[in-house]
C-alpha positions as CSV (number, residue, x, y, z in Angstrom):
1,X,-26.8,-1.6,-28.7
2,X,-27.8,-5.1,-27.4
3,X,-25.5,-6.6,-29.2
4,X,-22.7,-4.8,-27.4
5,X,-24.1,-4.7,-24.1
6,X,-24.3,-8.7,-24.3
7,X,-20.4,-8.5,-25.5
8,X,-19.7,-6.5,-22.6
9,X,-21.9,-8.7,-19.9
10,X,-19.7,-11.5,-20.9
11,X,-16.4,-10.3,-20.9
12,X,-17.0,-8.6,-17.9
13,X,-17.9,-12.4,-16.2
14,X,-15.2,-13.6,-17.8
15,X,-12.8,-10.7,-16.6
16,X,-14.0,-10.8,-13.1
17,X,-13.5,-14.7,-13.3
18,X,-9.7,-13.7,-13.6
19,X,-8.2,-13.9,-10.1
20,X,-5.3,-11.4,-10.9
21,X,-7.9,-8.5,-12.5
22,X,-9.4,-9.1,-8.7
23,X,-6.3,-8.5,-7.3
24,X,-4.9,-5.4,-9.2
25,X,-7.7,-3.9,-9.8
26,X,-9.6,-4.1,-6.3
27,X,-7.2,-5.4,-3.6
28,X,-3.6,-4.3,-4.5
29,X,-4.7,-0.8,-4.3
30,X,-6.2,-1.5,-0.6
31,X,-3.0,-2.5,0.3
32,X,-0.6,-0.6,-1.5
33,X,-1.8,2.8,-0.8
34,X,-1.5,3.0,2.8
35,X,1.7,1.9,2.8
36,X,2.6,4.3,0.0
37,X,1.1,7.2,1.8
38,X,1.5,6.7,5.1
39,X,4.2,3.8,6.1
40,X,7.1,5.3,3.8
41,X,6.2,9.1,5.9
42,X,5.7,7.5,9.1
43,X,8.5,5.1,8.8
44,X,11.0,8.4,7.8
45,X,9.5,10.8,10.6
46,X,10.2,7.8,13.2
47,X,13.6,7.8,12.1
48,X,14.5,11.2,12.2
49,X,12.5,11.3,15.5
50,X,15.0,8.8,17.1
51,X,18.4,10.7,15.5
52,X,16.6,13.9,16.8
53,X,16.1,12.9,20.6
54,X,19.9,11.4,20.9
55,X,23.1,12.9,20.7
56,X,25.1,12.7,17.6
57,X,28.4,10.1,17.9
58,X,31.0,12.5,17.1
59,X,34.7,12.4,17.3
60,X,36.5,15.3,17.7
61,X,40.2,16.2,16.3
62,X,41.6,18.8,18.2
63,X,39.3,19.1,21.2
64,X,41.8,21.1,23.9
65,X,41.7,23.6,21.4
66,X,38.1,25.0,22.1
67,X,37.1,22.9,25.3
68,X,34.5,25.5,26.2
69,X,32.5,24.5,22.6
70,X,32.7,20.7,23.6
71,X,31.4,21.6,26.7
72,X,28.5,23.5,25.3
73,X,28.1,20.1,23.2
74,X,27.9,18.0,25.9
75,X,25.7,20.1,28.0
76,X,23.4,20.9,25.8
77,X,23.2,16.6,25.0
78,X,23.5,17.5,21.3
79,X,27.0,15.1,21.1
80,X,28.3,12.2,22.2
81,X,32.4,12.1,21.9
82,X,33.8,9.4,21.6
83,X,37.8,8.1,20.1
84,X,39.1,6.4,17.5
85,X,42.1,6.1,15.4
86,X,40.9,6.8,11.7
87,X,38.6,9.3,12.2
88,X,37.6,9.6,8.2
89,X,37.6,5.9,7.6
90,X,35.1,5.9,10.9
91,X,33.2,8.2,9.0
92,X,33.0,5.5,6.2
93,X,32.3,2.7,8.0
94,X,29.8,4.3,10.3
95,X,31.6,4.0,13.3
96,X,31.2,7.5,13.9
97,X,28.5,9.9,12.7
98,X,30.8,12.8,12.0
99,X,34.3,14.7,12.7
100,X,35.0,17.7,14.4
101,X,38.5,19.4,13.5
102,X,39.2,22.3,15.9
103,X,42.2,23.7,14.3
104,X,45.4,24.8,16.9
105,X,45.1,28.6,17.9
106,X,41.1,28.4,17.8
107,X,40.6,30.6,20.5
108,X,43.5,32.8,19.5
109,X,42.2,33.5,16.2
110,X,38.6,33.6,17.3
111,X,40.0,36.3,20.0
112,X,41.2,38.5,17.0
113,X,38.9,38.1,14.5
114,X,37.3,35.2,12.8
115,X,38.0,31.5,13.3
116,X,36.8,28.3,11.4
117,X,36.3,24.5,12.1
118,X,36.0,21.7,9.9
119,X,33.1,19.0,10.4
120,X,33.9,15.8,8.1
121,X,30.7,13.7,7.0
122,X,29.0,11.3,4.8
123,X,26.3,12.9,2.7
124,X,25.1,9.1,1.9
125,X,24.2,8.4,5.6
126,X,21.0,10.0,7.4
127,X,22.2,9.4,10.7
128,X,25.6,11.7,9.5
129,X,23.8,14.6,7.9
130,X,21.6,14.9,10.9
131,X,25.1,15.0,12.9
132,X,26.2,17.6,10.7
133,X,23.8,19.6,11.0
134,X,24.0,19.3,14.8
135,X,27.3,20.2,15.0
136,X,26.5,23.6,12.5
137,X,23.9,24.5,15.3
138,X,26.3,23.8,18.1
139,X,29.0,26.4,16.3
140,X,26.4,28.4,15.6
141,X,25.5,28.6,19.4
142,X,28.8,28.8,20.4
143,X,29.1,31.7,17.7
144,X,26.1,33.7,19.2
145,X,27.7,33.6,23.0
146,X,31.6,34.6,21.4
147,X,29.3,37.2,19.8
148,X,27.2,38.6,23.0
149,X,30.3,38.7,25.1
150,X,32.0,41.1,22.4
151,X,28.9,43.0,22.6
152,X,28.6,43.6,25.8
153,X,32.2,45.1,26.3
154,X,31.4,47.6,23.9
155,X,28.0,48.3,25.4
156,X,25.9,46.3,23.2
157,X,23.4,43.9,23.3
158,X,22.0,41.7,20.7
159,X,19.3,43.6,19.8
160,X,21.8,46.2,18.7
161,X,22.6,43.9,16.1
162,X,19.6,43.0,14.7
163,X,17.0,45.8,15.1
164,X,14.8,44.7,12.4
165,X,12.4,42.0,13.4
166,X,10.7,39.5,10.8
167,X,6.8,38.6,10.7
168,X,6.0,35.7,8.7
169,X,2.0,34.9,7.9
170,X,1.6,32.3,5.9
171,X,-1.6,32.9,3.5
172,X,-1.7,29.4,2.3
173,X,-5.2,28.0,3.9
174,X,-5.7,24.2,4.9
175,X,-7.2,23.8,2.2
176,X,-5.0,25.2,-0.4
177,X,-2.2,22.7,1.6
178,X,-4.2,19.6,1.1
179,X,-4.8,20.5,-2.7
180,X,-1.0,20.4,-3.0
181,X,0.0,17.7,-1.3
182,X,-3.2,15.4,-3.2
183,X,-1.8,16.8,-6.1
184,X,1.5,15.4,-5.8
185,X,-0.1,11.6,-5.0
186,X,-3.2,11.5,-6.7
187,X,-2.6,11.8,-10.5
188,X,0.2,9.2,-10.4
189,X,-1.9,7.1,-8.4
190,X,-4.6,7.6,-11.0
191,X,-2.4,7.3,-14.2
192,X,-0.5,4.0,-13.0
193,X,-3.7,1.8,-11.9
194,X,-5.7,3.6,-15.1
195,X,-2.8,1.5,-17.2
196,X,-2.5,-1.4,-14.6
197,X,-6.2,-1.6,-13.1
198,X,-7.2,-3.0,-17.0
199,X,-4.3,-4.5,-18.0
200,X,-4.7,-8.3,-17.3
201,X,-8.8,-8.2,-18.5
202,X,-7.2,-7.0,-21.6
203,X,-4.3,-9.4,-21.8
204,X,-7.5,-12.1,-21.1
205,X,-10.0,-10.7,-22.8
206,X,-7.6,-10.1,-26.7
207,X,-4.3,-12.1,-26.2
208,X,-5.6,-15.0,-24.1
209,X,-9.1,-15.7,-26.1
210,X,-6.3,-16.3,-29.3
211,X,-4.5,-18.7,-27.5
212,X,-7.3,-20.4,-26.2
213,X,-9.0,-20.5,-29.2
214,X,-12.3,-18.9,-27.9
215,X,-12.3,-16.4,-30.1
216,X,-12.9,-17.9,-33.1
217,X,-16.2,-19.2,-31.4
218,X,-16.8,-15.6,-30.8
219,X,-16.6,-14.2,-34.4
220,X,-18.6,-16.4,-36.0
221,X,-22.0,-15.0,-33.5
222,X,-24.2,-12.4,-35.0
223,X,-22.9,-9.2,-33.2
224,X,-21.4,-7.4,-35.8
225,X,-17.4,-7.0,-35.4
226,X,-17.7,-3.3,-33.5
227,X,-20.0,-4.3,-31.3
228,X,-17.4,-7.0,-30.3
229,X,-14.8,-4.3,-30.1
230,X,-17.2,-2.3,-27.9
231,X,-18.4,-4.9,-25.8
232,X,-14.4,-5.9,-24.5
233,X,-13.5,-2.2,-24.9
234,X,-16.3,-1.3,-22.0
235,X,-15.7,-4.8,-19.9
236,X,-11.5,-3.1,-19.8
237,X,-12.8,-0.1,-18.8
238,X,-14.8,-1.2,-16.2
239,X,-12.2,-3.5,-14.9
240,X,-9.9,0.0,-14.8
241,X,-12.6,2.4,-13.7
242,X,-12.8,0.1,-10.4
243,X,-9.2,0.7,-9.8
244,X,-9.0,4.2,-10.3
245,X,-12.1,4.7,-7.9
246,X,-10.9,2.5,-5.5
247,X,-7.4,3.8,-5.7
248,X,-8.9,7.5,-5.0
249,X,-11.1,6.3,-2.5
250,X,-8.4,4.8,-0.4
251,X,-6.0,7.4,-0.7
252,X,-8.5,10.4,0.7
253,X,-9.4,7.9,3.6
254,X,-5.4,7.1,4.5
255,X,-4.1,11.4,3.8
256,X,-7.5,11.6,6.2
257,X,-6.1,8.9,8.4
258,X,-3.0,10.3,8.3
259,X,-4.0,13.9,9.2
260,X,-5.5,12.2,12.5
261,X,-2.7,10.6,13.6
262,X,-0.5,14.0,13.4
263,X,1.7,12.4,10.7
264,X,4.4,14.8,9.0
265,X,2.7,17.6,7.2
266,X,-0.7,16.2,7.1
267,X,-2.6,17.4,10.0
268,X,-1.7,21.0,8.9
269,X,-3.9,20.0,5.4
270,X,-7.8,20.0,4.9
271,X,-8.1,16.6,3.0
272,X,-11.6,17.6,1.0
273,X,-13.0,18.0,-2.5
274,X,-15.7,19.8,-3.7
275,X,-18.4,17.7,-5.5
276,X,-17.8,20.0,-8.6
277,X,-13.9,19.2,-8.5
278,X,-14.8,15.7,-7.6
279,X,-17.3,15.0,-10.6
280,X,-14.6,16.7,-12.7
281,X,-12.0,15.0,-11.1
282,X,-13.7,11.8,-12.1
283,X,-14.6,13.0,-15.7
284,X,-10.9,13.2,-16.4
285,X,-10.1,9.9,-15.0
286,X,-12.8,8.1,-17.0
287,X,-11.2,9.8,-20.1
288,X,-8.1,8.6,-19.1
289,X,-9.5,5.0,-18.4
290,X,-10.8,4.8,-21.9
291,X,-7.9,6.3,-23.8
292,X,-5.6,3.2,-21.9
293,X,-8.1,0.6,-22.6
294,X,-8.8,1.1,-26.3
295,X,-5.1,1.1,-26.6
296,X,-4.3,-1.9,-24.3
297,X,-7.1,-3.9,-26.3
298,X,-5.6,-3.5,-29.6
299,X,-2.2,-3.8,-28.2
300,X,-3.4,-7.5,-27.3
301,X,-5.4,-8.2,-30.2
302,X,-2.8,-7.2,-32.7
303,X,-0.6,-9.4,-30.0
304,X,0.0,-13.0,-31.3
305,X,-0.2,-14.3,-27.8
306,X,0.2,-13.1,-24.3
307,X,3.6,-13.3,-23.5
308,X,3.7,-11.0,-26.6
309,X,1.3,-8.5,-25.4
310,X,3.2,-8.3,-21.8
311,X,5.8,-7.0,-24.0
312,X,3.9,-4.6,-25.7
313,X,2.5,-3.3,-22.4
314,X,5.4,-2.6,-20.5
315,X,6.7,0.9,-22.7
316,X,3.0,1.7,-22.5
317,X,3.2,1.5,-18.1
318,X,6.6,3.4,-18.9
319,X,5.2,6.2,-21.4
320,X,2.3,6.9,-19.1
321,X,3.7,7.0,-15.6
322,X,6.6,9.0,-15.7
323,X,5.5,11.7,-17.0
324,X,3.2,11.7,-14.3
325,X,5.5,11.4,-11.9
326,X,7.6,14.3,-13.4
327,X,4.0,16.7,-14.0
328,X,4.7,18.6,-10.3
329,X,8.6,19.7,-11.5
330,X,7.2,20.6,-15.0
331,X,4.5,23.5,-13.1
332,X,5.5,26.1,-16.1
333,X,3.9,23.7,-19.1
334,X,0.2,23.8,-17.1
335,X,-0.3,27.3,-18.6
336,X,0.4,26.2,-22.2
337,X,-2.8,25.0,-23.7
338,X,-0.7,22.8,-26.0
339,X,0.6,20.9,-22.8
340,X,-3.4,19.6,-22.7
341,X,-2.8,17.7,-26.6
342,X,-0.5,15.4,-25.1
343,X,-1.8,11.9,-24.4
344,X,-1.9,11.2,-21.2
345,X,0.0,14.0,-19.7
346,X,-2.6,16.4,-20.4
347,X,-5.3,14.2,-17.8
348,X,-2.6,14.7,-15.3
349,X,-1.9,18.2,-15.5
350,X,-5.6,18.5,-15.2
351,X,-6.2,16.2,-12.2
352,X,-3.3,18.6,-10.9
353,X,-5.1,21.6,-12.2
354,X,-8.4,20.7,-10.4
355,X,-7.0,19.4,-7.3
356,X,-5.3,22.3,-6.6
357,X,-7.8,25.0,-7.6
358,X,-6.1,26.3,-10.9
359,X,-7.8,24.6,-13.3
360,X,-9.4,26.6,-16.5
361,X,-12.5,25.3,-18.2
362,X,-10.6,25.6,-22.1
363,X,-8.0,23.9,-20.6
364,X,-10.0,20.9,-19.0
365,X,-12.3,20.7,-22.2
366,X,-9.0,20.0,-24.4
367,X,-7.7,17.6,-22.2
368,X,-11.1,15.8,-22.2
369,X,-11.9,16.1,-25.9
370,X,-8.2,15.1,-27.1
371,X,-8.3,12.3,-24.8
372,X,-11.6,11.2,-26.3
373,X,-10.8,11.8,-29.5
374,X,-7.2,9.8,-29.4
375,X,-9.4,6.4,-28.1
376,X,-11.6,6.4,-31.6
377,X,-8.5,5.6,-33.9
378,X,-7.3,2.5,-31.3
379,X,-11.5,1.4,-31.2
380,X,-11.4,1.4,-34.8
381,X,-8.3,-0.4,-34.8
382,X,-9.6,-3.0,-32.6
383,X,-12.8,-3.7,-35.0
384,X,-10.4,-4.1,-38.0
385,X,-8.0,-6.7,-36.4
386,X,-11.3,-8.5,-35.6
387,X,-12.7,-8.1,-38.9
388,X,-9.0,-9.3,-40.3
389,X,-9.4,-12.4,-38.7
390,X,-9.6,-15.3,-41.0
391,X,-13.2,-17.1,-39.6
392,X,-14.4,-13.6,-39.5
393,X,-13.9,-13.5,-42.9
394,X,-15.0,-17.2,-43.9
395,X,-18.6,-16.3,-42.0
396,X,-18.9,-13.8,-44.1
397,X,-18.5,-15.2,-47.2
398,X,-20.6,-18.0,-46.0
């Protein structure tokens, strides 16, 4: 056990040494995760914030047909008419948010029966669906006064129409809200820096000693060839565990942050975890961790130089994020318990499973014990490309 405690003491050094294992592993995720949970949100609500408080730029085809449902538009400061002589190429080039065609003998058809109008938009452009959907409240206005005034000449009223009232009550508590929405960020979070948090330490620590030729210095030392294996699989891990922690750290603080400043959806969510779903939480994640580092070690030590093992790394980012990134649209696989074999998409569905309060313990201990059991093979592997090397082999013969 000393042996591979000393191993991991100096490839630790030596990783921590590495400016870019500093930067991925402790300061990109400072940075990146605010702006991944709250500038993207904040920077969409401000938008919509401004369409919302200013009339939409319309222009309207046919507007002496129904001059009363302009006017309601214009009083009401929900449009903004305005002329121009292509109204669809307008559309196009954003001249214009969206048309209004008010067909001739509107109010004739409207007066026997039912009438339509066209609204031409571009479903590409924010600032055109929001006019759209202006425009379907201002005909729905307009709809609901045609409708009051038929009404009352027949002795109606509008509750005549609609007797039956609907009560909504929410049963979802605060805290059930923010389970679901850390459940859609943390995971991915978790599964992208648990690839990228280790990733250079083991490009440094397998691929680079090769090409610097440090690691023939390091064979021929008495710690037998698994202990070396174990020593630069632990120094990865550690390098990776950081991330992860930091990355979960930061993102409770900013969805707290977040709820503070009344941003979108968050301030109706109870950002917490229990310390039992937190120490579970985090026995996941460290399963994880090692799974990706065992692999990413003997990805770079079967590499024959970096450049190679960047290569190698890249389907492994690929294989291990998206299916993260899909795990929230794939809700009916987290009640098959074979969902919880798969390599890494069986830590998400129970980071999912945990944040959200649905987790089972079978469940959890197959995604745990699967995960653990997938890192021996790649360990092994590691200590047999080691012991393949040739001045492995020459100190042992001498």
């Amino acid at each position: 056990m000393g042996a591979w405690l000393a191993v991991f003491r100096k490839e630790l050094i030596e990783a921590l040494r590495d400016r870019r294992t500093i930067v991925v592993a402790l300061i990109l995720p400072v940075l990146m995760m605010p702006v991944a949970t709250l500038g993207i949100p904040y920077l969409a609500d401000r938008q919509a914030a401004e369409l919302e408080d200013r009339p939409a730029v319309i222009t309207v085809i046919g507007a002496e047909n129904a001059r009363g449902l302009i006017a309601l538009g214009l009083r009401r400061e929900w449009i903004r008419v305005v002329d121009v002589n292509d109204p669809a190429r307008a559309v196009q080039n954003r001249e214009v948010e969206a048309v209004l065609i008010i067909p001739r003998g509107f109010l004739e058809t409207l007066a026997d029966g039912k009438a339509s109008v066209t609204v031409m938009y571009d479903e590409s452009d924010l600032a055109s669906r929001v006019a759209r959907e202006r425009l379907a409240r201002l005909i729905a206005t307009y709809s609901i006064e045609v409708t009051e005034r038929r009404l009352e000449r027949r002795g109606l009223t509008r509750r005549d129409l609609a007797p039956i009232d609907l009560i909504e009550r929410d049963v979802a508590s605060r805290t059930r809200l923010g389970g679901l929405l850390m459940a859609g960020l943390l995971p991915f979070f978790i599964a992208v820096w648990a690839v990228l948090g280790g990733q250079y330490a083991a490009l440094d620590i397998g691929a680079g000693e090769r090409e610097r030729r440090t690691l023939e210095a390091l064979l021929v030392t008495p710690p037998p060839r698994w202990a070396l294996a174990a020593g630069k699989f632990l120094a990865i891990s550690m390098a990776s565990l950081m991330a992860v922690l930091v990355v979960i750290v930061v993102t409770l603080l900013t969805l707290r942050l977040g709820a503070a400043m009344r941003l979108a959806e968050l301030e109706k969510a109870s950002i917490t975890i229990s310390p039992g779903a937190a120490g579970l939480l985090l026995l996941v994640a460290l399963a994880l961790v090692g799974f990706l580092s065992a692999l990413e070690l003997a990805l770079s030590l079967a590499a024959r130089g970096v450049r190679e093992a960047q290569q190698y790394f890249t389907p492994v980012y690929l294989l291990f994020t998206l299916p993260a990134m899909a795990a929230q649209f794939l809700e009916g696989w987290a009640r098959s318990w074979w969902t919880y074999l798969i390599p890494g998409l069986n830590a998400v569905f129970a980071l999912r499973g945990l944040l959200l309060g649905e987790w089972r313990p079978e469940h959890l201990a197959l995604a745990v014990i699967s995960t653990a059991l997938y890192t021996l093979p790649f360990l092994w592997m590691c200590a047999w490309i080691l012991a393949r090397e040739p001045v492995a082999s020459g100190s042992r013969q001498s």
